[in-house]
N, C-alpha and C positions, 0 to 999 in steps of 0.2 A: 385620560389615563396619563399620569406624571411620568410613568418609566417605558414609554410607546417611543419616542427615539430610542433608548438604548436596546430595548427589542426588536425593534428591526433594524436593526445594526448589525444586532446578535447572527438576525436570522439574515440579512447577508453575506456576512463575516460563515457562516453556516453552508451555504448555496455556493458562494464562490468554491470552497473547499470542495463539496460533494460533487460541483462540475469539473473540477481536476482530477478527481478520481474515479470520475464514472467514465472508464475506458479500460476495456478488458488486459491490456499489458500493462499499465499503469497499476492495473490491481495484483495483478502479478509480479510487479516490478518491487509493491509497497509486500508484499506475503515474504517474500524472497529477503525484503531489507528486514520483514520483522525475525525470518530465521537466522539468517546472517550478521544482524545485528550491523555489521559496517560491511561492504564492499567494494572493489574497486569500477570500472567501467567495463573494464575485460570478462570478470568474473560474471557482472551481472547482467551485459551480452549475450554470456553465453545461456546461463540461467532463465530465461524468459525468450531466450530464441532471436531476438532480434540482431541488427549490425549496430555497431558503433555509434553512427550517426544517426538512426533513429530513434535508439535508449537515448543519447544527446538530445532530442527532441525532446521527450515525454520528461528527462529529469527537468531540464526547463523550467516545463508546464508546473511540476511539483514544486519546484524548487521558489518559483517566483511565488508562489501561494505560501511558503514558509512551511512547507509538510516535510521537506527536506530538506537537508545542511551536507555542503558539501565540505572537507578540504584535500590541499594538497600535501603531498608528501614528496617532496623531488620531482617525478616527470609523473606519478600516478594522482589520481582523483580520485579520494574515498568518499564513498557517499552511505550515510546515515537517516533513517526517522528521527527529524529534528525536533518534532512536536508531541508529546508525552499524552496529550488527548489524543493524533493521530493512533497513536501507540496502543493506546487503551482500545478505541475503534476497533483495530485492526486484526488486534490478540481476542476483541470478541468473534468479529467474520469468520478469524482463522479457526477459531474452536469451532464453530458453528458452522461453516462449509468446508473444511479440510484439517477433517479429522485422519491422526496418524491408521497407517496402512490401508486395508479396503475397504475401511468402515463409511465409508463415501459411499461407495460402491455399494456394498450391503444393505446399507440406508432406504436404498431405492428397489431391493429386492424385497421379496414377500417373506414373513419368517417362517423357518421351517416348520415343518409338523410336528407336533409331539408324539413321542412314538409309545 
């Protein structure tokens, strides 16, 4: 097969990505940047529950994968989904596991009776 290096290339290029995100605040961290569109480090602390220096960690992890694009502004850090497939990804998850109000919730309940 002539195009066998570029697919498993793909599909590492693939793996590396899915292992930076497969970590439960990191996937909260990426739902958070796709409603917010840009945030600073403060905002998205608080956002996803963590301290400073552990969001510092995980942006990292994301960052050094290319999933996210940081810059600066004076003494603040904004951080962004740098990658427009990550994007697409993400806006599908967020449809599909975190649907707005309790339809989450409902989802898992049994539907009502008809009366």
């Amino acid at each position: 097969m002539d195009d066998m290096p570029a697919f498993e290339a793909k599909a590492s290029e693939v793996a590396a990505i899915l292992r930076a995100v497969a970590n439960e605040r990191r996937l909260m961290l990426l739902c958070r940047l796709l409603d917010m569109g840009e945030a600073n480090v403060g905002t998205l602390a608080e956002a996803v529950g963590l301290s400073q220096s552990a969001l510092s960690q995980h942006l990292t992890v994301l960052r050094d994968q290319g999933i996210v694009a940081r810059r600066r502004e004076s003494q603040t850090l904004w951080y962004r989904i740098a990658d427009p497939r990550i994007e697409a990804l993400f806006s599908t998850l967020h449809g599909l596991f975190c649907p707005p109000g309790d339809e989450a919730d409902a989802s898992r309940r049994p539907p009502d009776p008809i009366a």
